[in-house]
N, C-alpha and C positions, 0 to 999 in steps of 0.2 A: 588192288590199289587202295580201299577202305583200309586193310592192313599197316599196309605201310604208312597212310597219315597218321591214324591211330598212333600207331609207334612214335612217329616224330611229336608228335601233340605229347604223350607219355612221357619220351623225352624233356619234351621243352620243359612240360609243367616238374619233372623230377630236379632239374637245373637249376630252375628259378627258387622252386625249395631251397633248395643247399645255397645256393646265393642269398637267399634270405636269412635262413640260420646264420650263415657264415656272418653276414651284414647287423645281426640283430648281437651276435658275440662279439664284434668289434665296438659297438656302441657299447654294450656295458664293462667291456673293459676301460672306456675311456673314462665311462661316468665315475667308476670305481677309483683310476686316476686321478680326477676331482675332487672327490669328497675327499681324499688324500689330504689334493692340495687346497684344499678350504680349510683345513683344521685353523684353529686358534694359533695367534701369532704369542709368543711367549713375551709378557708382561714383563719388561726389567726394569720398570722404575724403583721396585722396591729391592733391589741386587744390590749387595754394594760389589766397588770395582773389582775384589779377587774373584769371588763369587761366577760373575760377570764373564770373568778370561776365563775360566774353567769351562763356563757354559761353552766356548769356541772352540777350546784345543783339545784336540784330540783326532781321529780319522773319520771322515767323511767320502760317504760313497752310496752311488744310487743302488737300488738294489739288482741290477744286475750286474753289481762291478765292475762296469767299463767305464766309468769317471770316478777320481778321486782326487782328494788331498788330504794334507794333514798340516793342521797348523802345530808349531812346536812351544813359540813362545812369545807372547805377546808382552807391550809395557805400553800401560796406560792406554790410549787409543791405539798405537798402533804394531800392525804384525810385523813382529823381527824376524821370523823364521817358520817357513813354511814349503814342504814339500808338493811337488806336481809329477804326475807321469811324463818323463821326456820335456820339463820343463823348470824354470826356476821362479821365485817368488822374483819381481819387481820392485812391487811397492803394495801394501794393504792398509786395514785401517775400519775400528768400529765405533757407529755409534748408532748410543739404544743396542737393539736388536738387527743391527743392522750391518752386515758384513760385505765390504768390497777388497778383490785382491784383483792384481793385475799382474799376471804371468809372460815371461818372455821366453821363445823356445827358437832355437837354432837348427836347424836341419840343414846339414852338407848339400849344395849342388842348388837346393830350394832357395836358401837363406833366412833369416828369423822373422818372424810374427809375434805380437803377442794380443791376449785376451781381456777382457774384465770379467769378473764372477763378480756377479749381486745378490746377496741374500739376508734372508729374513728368518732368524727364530722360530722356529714354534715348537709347539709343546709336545713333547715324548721325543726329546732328540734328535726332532726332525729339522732340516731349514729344506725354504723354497726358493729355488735358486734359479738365475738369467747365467746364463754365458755368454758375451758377444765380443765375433772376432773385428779384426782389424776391417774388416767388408761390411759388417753391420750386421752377420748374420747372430742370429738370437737362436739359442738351445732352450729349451728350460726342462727344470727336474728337478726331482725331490729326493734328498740324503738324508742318510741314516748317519746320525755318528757312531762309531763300532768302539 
């Protein structure tokens, strides 16, 4: 009988380990996550306006590549032309550092929704970005421009 508690006690306590580790790797990826998204917001007062559209257009996508876009061409504040996965540009529009697009997407049987993206500059190509759909739900994540 001492055997078999033994065992399970061995058990428990080997369990609890690996939930721990496991629990202690989830936390520092999130923290990792963070400082990400702490970096410094990119300063564009001193930009002038071409400068400026250059800093936006181009391809943006989190680093596991299942969100993207790509702005193509912007005038003045705002975006003329902009690609989405299964979705089309709306309407967009920047200022400062500061990027909103709003996507509309059609799905057969479903019928259409569309999104807002909000984001913010920061430095080394990155922006910190909201997505909220028509429900209110909020994504957030961090793109790389590529």
């Amino acid at each position: 009988m001492n055997r078999s508690r033994l065992a399970i006690i061995v058990m428990v306590v080997a369990a609890s380990t690996v939930c721990g580790i496991a629990d202690s790797n989830a936390r520092q990826a999130r923290r990792r996550d963070l400082q990400q998204q702490q970096q410094a917001e990119l300063d564009t007062k001193g930009l002038s306006p071409e400068l400026l559209r250059k800093a936006f257009i181009g391809t943006w996508n989190d680093q596991g590549g299942r969100f993207w876009f790509a702005i193509d061409d912007i005038a003045g504040t705002q975006v003329h032309s902009a690609r989405f996965r299964l979705a089309h540009l709306k309407s967009g529009h920047i200022e400062g550092n500061r990027l909103t697009l709003v996507s509309m997407s059609c799905i057969p049987v479903i019928g259409c929704y569309s999104y807002t993206i909000e984001g913010k500059l920061l430095a080394q190509s990155r922006m910190d970005m909201h997505a909220t759909d028509e429900t209110g739900d909020t994504v957030h994540f961090v793109l790389v421009r590529k």
